[in-house]
C-alpha positions in Angstrom: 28.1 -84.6 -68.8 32.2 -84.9 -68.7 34.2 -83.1 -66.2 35.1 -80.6 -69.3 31.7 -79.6 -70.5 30.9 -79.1 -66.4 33.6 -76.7 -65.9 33.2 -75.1 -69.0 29.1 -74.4 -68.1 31.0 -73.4 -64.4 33.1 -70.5 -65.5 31.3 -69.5 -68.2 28.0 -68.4 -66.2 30.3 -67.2 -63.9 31.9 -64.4 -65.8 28.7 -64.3 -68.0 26.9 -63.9 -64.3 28.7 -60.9 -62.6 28.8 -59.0 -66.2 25.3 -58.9 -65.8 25.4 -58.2 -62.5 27.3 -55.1 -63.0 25.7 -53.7 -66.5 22.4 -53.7 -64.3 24.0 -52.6 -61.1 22.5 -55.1 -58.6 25.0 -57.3 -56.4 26.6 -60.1 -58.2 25.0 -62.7 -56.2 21.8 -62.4 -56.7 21.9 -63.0 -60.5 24.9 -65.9 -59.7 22.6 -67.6 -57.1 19.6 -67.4 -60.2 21.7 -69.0 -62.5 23.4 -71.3 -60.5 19.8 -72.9 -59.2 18.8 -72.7 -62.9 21.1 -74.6 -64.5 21.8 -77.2 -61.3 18.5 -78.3 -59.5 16.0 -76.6 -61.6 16.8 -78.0 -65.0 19.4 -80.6 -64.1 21.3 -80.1 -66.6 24.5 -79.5 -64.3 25.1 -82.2 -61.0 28.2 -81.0 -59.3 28.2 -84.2 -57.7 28.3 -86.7 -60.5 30.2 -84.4 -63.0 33.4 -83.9 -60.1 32.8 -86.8 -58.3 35.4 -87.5 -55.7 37.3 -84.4 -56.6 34.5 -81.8 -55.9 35.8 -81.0 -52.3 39.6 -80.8 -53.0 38.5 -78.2 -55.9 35.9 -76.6 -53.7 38.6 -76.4 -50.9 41.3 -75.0 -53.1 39.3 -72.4 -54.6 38.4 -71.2 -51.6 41.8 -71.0 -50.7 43.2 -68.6 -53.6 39.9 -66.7 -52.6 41.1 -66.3 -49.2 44.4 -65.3 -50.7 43.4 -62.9 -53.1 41.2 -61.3 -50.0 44.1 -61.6 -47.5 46.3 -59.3 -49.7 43.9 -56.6 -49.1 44.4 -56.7 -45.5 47.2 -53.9 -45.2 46.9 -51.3 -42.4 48.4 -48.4 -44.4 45.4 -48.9 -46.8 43.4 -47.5 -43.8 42.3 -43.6 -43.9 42.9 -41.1 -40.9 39.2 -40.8 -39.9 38.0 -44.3 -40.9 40.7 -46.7 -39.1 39.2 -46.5 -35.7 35.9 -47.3 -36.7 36.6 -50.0 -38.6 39.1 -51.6 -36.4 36.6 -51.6 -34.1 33.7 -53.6 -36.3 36.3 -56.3 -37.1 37.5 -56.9 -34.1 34.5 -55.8 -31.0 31.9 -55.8 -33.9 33.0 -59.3 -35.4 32.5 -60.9 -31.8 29.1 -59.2 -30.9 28.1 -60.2 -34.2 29.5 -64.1 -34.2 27.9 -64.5 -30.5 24.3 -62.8 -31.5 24.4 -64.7 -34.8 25.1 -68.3 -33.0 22.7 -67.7 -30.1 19.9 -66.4 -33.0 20.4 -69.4 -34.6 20.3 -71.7 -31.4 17.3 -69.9 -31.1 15.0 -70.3 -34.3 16.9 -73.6 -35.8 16.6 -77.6 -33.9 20.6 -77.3 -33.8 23.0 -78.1 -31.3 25.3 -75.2 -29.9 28.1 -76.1 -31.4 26.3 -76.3 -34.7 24.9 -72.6 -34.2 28.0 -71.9 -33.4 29.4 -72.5 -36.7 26.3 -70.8 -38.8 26.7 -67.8 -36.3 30.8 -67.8 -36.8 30.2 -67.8 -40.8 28.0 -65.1 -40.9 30.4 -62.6 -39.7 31.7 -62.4 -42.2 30.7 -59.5 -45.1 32.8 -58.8 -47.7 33.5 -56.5 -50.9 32.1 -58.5 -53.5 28.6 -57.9 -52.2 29.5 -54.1 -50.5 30.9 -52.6 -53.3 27.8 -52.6 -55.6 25.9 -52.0 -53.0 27.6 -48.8 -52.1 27.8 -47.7 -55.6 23.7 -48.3 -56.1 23.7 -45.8 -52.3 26.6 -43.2 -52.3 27.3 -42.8 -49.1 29.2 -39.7 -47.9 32.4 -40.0 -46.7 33.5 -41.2 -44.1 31.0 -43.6 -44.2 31.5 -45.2 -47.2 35.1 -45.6 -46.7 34.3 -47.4 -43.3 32.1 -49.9 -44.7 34.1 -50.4 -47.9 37.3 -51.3 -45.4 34.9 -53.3 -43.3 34.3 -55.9 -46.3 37.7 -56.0 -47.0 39.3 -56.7 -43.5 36.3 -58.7 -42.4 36.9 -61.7 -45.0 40.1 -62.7 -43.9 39.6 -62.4 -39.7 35.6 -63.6 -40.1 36.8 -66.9 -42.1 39.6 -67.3 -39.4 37.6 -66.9 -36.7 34.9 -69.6 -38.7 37.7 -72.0 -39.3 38.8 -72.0 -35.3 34.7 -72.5 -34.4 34.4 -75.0 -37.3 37.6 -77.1 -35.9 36.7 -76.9 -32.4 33.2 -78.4 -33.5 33.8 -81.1 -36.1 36.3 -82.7 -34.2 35.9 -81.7 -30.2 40.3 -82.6 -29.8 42.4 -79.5 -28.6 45.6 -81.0 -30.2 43.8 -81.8 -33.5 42.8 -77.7 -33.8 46.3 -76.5 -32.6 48.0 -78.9 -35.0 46.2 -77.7 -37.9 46.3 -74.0 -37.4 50.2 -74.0 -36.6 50.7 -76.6 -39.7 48.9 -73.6 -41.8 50.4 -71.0 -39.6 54.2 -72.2 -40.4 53.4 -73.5 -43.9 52.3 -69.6 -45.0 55.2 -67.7 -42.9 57.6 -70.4 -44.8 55.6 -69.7 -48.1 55.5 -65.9 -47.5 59.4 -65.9 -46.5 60.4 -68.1 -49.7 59.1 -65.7 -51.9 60.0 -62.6 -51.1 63.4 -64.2 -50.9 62.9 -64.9 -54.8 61.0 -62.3 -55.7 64.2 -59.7 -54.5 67.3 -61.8 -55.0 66.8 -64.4 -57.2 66.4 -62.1 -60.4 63.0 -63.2 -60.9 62.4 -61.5 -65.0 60.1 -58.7 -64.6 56.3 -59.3 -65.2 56.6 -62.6 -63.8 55.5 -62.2 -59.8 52.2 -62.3 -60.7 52.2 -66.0 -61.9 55.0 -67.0 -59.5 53.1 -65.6 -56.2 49.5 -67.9 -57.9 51.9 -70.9 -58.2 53.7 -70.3 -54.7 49.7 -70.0 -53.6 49.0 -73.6 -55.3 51.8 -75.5 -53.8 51.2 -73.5 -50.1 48.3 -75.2 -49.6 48.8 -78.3 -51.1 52.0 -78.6 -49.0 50.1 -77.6 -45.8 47.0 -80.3 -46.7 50.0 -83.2 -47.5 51.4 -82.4 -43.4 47.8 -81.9 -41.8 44.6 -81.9 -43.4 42.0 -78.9 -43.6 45.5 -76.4 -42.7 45.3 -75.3 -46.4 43.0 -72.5 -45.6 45.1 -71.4 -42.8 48.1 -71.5 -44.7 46.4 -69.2 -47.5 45.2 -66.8 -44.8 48.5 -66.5 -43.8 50.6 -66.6 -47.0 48.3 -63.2 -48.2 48.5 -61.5 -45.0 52.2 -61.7 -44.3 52.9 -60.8 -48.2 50.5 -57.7 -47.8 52.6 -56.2 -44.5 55.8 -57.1 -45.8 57.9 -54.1 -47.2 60.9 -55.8 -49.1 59.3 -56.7 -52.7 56.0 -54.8 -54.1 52.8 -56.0 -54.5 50.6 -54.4 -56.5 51.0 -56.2 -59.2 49.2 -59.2 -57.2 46.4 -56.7 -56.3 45.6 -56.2 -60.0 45.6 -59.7 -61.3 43.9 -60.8 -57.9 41.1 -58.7 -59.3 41.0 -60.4 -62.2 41.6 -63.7 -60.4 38.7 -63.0 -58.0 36.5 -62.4 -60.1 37.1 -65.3 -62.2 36.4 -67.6 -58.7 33.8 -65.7 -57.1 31.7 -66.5 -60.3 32.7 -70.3 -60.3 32.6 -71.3 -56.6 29.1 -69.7 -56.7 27.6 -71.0 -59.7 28.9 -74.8 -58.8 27.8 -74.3 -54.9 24.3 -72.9 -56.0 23.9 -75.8 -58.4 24.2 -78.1 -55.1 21.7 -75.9 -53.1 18.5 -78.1 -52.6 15.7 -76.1 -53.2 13.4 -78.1 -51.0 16.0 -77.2 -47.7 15.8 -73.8 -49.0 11.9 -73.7 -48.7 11.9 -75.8 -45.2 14.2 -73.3 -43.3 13.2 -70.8 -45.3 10.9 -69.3 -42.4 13.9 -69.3 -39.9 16.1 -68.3 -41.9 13.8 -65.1 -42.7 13.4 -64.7 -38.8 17.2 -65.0 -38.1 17.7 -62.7 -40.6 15.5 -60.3 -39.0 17.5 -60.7 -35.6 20.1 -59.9 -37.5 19.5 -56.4 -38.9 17.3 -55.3 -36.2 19.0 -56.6 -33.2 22.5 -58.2 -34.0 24.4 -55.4 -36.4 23.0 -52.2 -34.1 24.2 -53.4 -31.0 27.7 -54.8 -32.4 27.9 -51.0 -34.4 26.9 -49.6 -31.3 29.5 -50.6 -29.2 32.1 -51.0 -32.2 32.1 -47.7 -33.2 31.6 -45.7 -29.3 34.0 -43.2 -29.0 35.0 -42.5 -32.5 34.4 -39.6 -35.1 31.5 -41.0 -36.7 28.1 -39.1 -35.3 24.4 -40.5 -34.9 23.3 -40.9 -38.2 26.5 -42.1 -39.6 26.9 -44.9 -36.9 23.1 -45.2 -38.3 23.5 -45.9 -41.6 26.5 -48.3 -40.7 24.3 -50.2 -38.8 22.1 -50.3 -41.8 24.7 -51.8 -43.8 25.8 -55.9 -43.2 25.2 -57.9 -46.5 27.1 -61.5 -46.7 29.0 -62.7 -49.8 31.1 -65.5 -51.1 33.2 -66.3 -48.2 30.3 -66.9 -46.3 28.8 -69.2 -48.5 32.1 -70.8 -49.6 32.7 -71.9 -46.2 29.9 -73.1 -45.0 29.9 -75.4 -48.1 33.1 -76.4 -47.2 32.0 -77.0 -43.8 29.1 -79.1 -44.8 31.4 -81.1 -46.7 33.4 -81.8 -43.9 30.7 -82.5 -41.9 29.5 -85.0 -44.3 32.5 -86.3 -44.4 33.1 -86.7 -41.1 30.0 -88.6 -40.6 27.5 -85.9 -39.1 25.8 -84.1 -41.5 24.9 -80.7 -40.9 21.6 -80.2 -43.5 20.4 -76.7 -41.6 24.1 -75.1 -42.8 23.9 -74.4 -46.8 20.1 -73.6 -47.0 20.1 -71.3 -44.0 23.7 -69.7 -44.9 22.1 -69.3 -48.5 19.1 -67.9 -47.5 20.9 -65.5 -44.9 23.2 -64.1 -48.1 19.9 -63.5 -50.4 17.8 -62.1 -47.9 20.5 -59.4 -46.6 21.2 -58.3 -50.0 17.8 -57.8 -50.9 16.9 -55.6 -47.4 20.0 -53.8 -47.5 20.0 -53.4 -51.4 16.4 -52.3 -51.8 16.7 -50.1 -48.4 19.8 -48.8 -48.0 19.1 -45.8 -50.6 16.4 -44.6 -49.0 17.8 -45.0 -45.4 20.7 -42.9 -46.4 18.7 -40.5 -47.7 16.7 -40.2 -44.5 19.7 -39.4 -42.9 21.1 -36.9 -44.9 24.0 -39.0 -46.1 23.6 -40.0 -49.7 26.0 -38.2 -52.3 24.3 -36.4 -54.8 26.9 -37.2 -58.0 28.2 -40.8 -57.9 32.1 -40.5 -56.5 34.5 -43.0 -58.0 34.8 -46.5 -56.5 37.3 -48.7 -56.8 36.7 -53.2 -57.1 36.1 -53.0 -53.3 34.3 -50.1 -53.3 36.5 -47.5 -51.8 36.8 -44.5 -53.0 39.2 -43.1 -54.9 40.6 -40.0 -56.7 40.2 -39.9 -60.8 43.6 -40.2 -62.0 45.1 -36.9 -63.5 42.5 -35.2 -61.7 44.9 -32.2 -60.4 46.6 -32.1 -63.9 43.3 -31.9 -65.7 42.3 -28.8 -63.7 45.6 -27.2 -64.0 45.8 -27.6 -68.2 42.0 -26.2 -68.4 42.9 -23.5 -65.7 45.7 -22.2 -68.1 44.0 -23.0 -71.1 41.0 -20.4 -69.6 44.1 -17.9 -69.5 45.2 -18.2 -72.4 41.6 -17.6 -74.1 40.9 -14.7 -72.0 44.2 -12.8 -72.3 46.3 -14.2 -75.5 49.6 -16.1 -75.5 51.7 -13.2 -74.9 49.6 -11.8 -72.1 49.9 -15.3 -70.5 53.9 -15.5 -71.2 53.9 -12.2 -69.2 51.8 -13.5 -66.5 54.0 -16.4 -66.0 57.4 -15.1 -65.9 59.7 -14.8 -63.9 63.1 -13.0 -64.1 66.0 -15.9 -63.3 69.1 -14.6 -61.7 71.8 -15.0 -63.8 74.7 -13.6 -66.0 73.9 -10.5 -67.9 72.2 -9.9 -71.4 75.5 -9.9 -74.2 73.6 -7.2 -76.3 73.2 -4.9 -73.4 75.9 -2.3 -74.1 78.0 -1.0 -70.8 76.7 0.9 -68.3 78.0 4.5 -67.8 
């Protein structure tokens, strides 16, 4: 098969994947993870290996790049709401660590590994994400504020969990101090330069309108390959960094990059998991398929309480909402984008790591399933599911229908009018306006 016909099969199931997805409701990976097994090791009609060859981790590493920048320019404070912010800060920040610490010494425990190696497997699986969480919470309609809460949680979570996976990742692949510190401050410096370059264009440099879009994806292309040409693996850094600084920044809008990152998200969650699932070995997947079930079940009976628990102490949520947020910790794209990254560089690197794809992949299905085919109910049982479905936004958060106020005020008047005639609603509405006195009136006596 040529490198044309490969991609083409790549982003076409991709798109073609998560339409489904959506037209039946179910998350997105699920029916991406079918197709990608499908068409790779089922039928295999599509290698990854032989139809990229060399290239397949510099276009693995790059996607997941731009994926890490289209999530990063989520991760804007003011996005926060009044009576969600604590709460969530507290699950991406307390709840991230509980969970990255219970998740490494779970799989220490179950999987032959060494620590360092559960280290990494724990580290990736913090992280959660909206492309899994928003379907999710449209299929349970949670009340507020819980739905907002876990609907921020995917969105901040991406960004700090990868982070926080790259830093564990680092620290084990290549055991050197100065090797970690070079490459995060070679991708720290290489975004803030990015970040700084464009706003500068972007507000003085009369960039036509329309245009920031494209410019801020090609800016995104040369950030990390400029950061992998100074030190290699900084590119995700760099990324990380570029999307974070552009979404805090006040000096040039960008909204327009939150609409076409949609667009562009989409487009590479579908691809990076179609060609990732094509290189899943089905065989791994059925060897550590009974510790990955058992992590799993450390996981959401053990791991996500206690970090929820002690996350969310002290803030506005009650019982049975801090509940049904415990109930609630799929994983998505990131996750398994990185670990494949990981195990690349492991390979790489001369130590393979075979435990880390099949047990990440495992991990992603098997929460989405629980949490999918439970979470309804488990609302329910606590008295938190909305009766009529509110609207969602991409991530899942909810939003107000625009118009919504003007709608009710036109049918409001238009009921007046019905019930009481034009000129009875003229009357109704007037209001004498000060000002200089009729000309027909005749004078006053």
């Amino acid at each position: 098969m040529s490198l044309t016909t490969g991609l083409a099969i790549v982003v076409a199931l991709g798109v073609f994947g998560q339409v489904i997805a959506r037209r039946i409701n179910v998350p997105s990976i699920l029916v991406l993870l079918g197709l990608g097994l499908v068409i790779g090791p089922l039928s295999g009609v599509l290698d990854p290996d032989e139809v990229f060859g060399t290239s397949l981790f510099p276009v693995v590493s790059l996607g997941v790049g731009l994926l890490l920048f289209e999530e990063s320019l989520k991760l804007d404070a003011r996005r926060l709401r009044g009576g969600a912010r604590r709460p969530v800060v507290g699950l991406v920040t307390v709840g991230a660590l509980i969970t990255g610490v219970g998740a490494s010494l779970a799989a220490y425990w179950v999987l032959d590994v060494t620590a360092g190696e559960a280290a990494v497997i724990g580290s990736i699986v913090i992280v959660s994400g909206p492309t899994v969480v928003g379907p999710l919470l449209s299929i349970i309609r949670p009340r507020e504020p819980v739905g907002s809460v876990l609907a921020f949680e995917g969105i901040f979570i991406d960004p700090i969990g990868a982070t926080i996976a790259l830093t564990v990742a680092n620290v084990v692949l290549y055991e050197e101090a100065p090797r970690l510190f070079t490459t995060a401050f070679t991708g720290l410096w290489t975004g803030l330069l990015a970040a700084a370059v464009y706003v500068v264009v972007v507000r003085w440099g009369r960039v036509p309108p329309g245009t920031e879009v494209i410019l801020a994806v090609a800016f995104a292309f040369v950030t990390f390959a400029g950061a992998e040409e100074v030190q290699s693996e900084s590119g995700l850094w760099a990324m990380t960094t570029l999307g974070v600084v552009l979404a805090n920044q006040r000096l040039v809008p960008i909204e327009p990059l939150h609409e076409f990152g949609g667009h562009l998200g989409m487009l590479l969650v579908g691809s990076l998991f179609i060609l990732l699932s094509a290189r899943v070995d089905v065989g791994e997947l059925i060897t550590y398929g009974g510790a990955t079930v058992l992590i799993v079940v450390l996981l959401v009976l053990v791991v996500r309480p206690v970090a929820t628990a002690v996350a969310t102490a002290g803030t506005s949520l009650d019982r049975r909402e801090r509940g049904l947020v415990a109930w609630m910790a799929p994983r998505g794209i990131v996750a398994a984008s990185t670990a494949s990254v990981f195990a690349l560089e492991f390979e790489e690197a001369g130590r393979p790591f075979p435990e880390l794809v099949p047990v990440v992949f495992g991990i992603i299905v098997l929460t989405a399933l629980v949490y999918g085919l439970s979470g309804p109910a488990v609302a329910k049982a606590l008295g938190l599911r909305s009766g009529d479905p509110e609207p969602l936004d991409d991530d899942g958060v909810p939003v107000s229908v625009p118009g919504e106020s003007t709608a009710r005020l036109t049918i409001a008047t238009a009921r007046v009018v019905r019930e009481g005639g034009v000129e009875h609603t003229i009357r109704r509405l007037h209001r004498p306006l000060p000002g200089p006195p009729d000309d027909d009136a005749g004078p006053t006596a």
